[in-house]
VEXDREN-2710 file (C-alpha; in Angstrom, 1 decimal):
% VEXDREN-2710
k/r/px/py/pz
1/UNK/-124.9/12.7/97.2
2/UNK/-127.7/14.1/99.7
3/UNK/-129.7/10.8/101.1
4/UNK/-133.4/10.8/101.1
5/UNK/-134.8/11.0/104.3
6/UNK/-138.1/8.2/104.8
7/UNK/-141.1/10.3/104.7
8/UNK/-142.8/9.6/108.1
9/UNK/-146.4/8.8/107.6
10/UNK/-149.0/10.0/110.4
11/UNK/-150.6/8.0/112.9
12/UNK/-154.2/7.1/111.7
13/UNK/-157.0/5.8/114.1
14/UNK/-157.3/2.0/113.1
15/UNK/-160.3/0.1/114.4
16/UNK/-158.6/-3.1/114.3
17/UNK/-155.4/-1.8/116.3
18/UNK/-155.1/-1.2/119.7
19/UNK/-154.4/2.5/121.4
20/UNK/-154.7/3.8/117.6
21/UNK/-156.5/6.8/118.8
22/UNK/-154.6/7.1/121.9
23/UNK/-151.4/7.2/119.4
24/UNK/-152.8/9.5/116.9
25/UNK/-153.4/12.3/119.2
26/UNK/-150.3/12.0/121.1
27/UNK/-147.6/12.1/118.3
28/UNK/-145.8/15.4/117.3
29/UNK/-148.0/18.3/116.6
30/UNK/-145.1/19.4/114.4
31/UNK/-145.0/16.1/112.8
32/UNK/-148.5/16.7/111.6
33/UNK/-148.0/20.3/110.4
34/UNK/-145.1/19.6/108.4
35/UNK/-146.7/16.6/107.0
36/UNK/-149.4/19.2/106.1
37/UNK/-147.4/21.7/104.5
38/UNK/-145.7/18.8/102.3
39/UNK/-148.5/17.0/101.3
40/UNK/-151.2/19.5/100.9
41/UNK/-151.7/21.3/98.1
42/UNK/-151.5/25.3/98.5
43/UNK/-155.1/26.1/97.6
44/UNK/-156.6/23.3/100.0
45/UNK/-153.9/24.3/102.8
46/UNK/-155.5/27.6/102.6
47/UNK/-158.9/26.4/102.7
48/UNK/-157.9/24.3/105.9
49/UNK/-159.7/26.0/109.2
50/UNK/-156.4/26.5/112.5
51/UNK/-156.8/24.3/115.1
52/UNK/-158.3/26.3/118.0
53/UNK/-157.7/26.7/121.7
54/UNK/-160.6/24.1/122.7
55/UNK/-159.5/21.7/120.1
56/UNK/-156.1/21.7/121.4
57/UNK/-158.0/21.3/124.9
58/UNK/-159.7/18.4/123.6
59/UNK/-156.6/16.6/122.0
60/UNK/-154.5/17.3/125.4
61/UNK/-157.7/15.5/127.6
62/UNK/-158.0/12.8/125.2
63/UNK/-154.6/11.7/125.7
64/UNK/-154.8/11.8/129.1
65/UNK/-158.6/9.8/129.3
66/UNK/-156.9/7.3/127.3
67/UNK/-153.5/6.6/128.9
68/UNK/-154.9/4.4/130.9
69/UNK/-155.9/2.1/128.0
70/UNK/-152.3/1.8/127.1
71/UNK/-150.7/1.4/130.3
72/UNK/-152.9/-1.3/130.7
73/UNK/-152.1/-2.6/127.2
74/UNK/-148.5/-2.8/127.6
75/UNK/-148.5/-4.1/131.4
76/UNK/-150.5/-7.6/129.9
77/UNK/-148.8/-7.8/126.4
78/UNK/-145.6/-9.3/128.0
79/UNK/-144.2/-12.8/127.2
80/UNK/-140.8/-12.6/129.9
81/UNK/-143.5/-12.2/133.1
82/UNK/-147.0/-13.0/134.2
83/UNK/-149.9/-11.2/132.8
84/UNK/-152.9/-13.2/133.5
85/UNK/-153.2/-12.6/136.9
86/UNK/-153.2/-8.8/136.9
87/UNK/-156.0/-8.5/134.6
88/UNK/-158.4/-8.6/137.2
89/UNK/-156.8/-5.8/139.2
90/UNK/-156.1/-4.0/136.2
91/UNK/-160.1/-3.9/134.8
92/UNK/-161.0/-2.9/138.7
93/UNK/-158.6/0.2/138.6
94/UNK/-159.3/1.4/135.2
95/UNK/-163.4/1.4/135.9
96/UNK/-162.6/3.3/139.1
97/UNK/-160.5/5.8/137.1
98/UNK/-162.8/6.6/135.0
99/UNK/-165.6/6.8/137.6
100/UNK/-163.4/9.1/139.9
101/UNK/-162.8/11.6/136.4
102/UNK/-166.5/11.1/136.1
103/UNK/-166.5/12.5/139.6
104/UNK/-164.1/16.0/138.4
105/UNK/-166.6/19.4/138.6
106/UNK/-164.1/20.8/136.0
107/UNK/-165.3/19.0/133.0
108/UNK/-167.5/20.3/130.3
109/UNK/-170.8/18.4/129.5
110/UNK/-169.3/17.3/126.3
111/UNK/-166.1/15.7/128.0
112/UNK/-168.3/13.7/130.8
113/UNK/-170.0/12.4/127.8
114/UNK/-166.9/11.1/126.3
115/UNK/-165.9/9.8/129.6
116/UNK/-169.2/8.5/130.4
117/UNK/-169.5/6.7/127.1
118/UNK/-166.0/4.9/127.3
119/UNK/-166.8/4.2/131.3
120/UNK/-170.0/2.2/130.1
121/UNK/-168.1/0.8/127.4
122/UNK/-166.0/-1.1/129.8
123/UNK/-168.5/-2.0/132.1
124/UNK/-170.2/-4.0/129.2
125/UNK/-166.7/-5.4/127.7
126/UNK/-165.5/-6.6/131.3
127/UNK/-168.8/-7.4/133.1
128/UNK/-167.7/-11.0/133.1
129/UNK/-164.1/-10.6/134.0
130/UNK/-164.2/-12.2/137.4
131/UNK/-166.0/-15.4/136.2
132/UNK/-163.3/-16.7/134.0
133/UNK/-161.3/-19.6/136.2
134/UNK/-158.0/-18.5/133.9
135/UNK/-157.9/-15.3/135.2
136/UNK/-159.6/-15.2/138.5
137/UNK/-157.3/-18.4/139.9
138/UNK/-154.2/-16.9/138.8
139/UNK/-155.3/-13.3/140.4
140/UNK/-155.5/-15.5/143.9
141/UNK/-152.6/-17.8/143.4
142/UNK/-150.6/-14.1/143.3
143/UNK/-148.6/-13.0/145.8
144/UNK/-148.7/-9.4/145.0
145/UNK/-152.3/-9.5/144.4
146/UNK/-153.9/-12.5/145.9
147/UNK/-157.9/-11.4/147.1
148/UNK/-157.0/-7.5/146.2
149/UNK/-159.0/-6.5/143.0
150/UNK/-162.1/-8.0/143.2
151/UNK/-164.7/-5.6/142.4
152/UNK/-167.8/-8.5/143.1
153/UNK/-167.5/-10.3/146.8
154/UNK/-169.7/-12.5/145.5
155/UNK/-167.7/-13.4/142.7
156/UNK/-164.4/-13.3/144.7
157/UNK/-166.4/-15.8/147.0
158/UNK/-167.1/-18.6/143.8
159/UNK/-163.3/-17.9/142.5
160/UNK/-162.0/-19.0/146.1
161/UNK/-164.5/-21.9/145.9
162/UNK/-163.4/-22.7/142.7
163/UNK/-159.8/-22.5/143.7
164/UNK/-160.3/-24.9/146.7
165/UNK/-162.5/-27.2/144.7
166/UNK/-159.0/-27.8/142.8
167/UNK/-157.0/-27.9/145.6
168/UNK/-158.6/-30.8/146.9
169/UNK/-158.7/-32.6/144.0
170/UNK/-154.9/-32.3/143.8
171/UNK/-154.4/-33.6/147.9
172/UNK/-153.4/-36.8/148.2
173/UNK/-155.5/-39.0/150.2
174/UNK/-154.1/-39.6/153.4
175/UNK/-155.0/-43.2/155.2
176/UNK/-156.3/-43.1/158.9
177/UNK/-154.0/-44.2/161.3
178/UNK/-155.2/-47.4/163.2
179/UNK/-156.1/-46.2/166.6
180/UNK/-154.7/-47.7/169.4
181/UNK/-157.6/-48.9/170.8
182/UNK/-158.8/-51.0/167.9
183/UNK/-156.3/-53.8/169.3
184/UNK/-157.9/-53.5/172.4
185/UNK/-161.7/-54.2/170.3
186/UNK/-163.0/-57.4/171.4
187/UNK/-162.5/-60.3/169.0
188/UNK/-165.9/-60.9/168.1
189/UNK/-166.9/-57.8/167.4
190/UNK/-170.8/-57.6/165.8
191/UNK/-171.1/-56.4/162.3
192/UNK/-173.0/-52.8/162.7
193/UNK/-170.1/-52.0/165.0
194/UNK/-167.7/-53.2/162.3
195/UNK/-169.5/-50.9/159.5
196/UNK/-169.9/-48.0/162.2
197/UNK/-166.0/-48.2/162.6
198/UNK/-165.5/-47.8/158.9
199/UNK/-167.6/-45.2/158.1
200/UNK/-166.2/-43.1/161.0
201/UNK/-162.8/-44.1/159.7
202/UNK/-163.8/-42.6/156.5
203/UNK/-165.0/-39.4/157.8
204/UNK/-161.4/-38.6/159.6
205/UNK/-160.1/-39.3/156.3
206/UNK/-161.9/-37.1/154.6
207/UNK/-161.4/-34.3/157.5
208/UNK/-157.8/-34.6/157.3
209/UNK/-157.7/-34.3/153.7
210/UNK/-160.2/-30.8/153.9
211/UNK/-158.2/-29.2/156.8
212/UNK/-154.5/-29.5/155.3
213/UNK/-155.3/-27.9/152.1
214/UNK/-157.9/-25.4/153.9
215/UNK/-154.9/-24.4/156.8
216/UNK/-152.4/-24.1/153.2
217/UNK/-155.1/-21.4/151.9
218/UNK/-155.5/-19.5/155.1
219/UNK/-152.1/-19.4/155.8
220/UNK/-151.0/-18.2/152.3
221/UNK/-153.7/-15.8/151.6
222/UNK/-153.3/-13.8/155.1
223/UNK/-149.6/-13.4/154.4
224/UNK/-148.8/-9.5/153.6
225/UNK/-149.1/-9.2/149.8
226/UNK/-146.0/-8.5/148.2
227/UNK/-145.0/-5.4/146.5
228/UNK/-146.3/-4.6/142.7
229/UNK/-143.2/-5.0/141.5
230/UNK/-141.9/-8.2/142.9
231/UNK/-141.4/-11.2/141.0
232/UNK/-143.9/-13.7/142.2
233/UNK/-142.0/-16.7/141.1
234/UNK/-139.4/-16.0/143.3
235/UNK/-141.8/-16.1/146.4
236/UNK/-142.6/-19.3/145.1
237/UNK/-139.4/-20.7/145.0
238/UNK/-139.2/-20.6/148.5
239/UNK/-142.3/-21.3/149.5
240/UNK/-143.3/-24.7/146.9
241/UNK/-142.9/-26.6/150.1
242/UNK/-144.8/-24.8/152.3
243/UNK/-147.9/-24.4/149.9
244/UNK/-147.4/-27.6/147.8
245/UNK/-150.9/-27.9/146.8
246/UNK/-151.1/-24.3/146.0
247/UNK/-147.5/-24.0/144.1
248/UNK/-149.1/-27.1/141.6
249/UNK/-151.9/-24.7/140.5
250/UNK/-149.5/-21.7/140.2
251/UNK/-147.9/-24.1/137.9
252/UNK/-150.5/-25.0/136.1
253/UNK/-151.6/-21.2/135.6
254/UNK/-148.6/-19.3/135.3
255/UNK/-148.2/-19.6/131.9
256/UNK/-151.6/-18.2/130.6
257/UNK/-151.0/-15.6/129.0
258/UNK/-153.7/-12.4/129.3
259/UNK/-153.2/-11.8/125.5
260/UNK/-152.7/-14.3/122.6
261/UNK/-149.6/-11.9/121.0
262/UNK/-146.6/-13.7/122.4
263/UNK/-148.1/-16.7/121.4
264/UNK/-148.5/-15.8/117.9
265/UNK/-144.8/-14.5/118.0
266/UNK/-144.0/-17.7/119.2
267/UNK/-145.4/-19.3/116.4
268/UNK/-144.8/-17.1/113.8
269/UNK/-140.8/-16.8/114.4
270/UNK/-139.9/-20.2/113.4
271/UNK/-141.8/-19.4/110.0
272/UNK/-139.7/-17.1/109.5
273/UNK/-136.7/-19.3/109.9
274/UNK/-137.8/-22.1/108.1
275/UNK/-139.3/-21.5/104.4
276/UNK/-139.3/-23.9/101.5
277/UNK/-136.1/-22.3/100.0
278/UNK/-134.1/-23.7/102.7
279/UNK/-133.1/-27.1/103.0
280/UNK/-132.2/-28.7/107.0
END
């Protein structure tokens, strides 16, 4: 008994679904043809125009205008390793792709226009990228990435600030040490001396606190970035005592995730597992 084979069905362009178009141009041309001969009728297969030299031009530049799109898709839909801090980079290298294809004197006016459109595309989708704390804070608390990425100084300047804002609300106050000439301060010392001694007390306090978690932010950011493909939890293994402050917000954002699929798998397991048929 001869076992039917599944018919394959051809990749469509779906608005709803990411790198549709990407994947519809990119599958087997022979796919497509033999899915043409099958499921066309003889009279409208005749009537069908070939697919010419510049359209096969076009299919072969549109693949390769859109690859980036689904690298970049892929590299921040993981759930085993951190994605929110390469999004940054990520948005930064795509708009200067496109601007340096923008750049190519070998395109037709008709393919700079479909670069140009998608270029300006991004620019509007992404304008705000580096004022989001979720991303920009994990971007810097990085060690492969760290400052590298920002497109906006001014905008890396307010994610730094942001980033030491939260530092020193994490650094534990520290109390002055009692100078050793206070025992030596005359018994009856007058009252605005008194207040002028706390106040100044206070201020070292406070400068103590701002230097050690401004030296742990100097130091860790002008350490030589690790390699793309590192594991940044591992630097941070070894180094949760040097940067304490800083390994307490790597904590805290490691585990946002750049897209919200791995935590609707997440979610959506377990319902799969338990249904009302089954009792526990």
């Amino acid at each position: 008994m001869e076992m039917k084979k599944p018919k394959r069905a051809l990749i469509q362009e779906v608005e709803a679904r990411w790198n549709s178009a990407h994947d519809m141009l990119a599958q087997d041309q022979k796919d497509v043809i033999r899915h043409l001969m099958i499921s066309t009728e003889s009279d409208a297969l005749a009537s069908l125009e070939p697919i010419s030299p510049k359209d096969w031009q076009w299919i072969e530049f549109g693949v390769n205008v859109l690859k980036p799109l689904l690298d970049a898709t892929m590299d921040v839909s993981g759930d085993l390793y951190v994605t929110a801090s390469i999004v940054v980079l990520l948005t930064t290298a795509m708009l200067a792709f496109y601007a340096q294809t923008l750049r190519d004197i070998h395109l037709t006016e008709e393919q700079k226009g479909f670069v140009s459109a998608l270029h300006s595309k991004m620019v509007e989708k992404f304008h705000d990228i580096e004022d989001m704390r979720v991303l920009t804070l994990p971007a810097l608390l990085d060690p492969r990435y760290k400052k590298f990425g920002f497109r906006n100084q001014a905008k890396l300047a307010s994610a730094t600030r942001r980033l030491k804002s939260e530092m020193q609300e994490l650094q534990p106050p520290q109390q002055s040490e009692k100078r050793a000439t206070d025992a030596q301060a005359p018994k009856k010392a007058r009252h605005f001396w008194l207040a002028f001694e706390q106040t100044l007390a206070t201020q070292r306090g406070l400068h103590k606190r701002s230097v050690s978690f401004e030296q742990q932010y100097r130091a860790c950011i002008s350490e030589e970035p690790l390699e793309w493909h590192e594991n940044p939890q591992k630097y941070w293994n070894t180094h949760q005592n040097v940067f304490p402050t800083l390994y307490q917000l790597y904590q805290k954002y490691v585990t946002v995730q750049a897209r919200s699929v791995s935590s609707k798998r997440t979610f959506s397991s377990p319902g799969n597992i338990i249904i009302k048929s089954k009792a526990w």
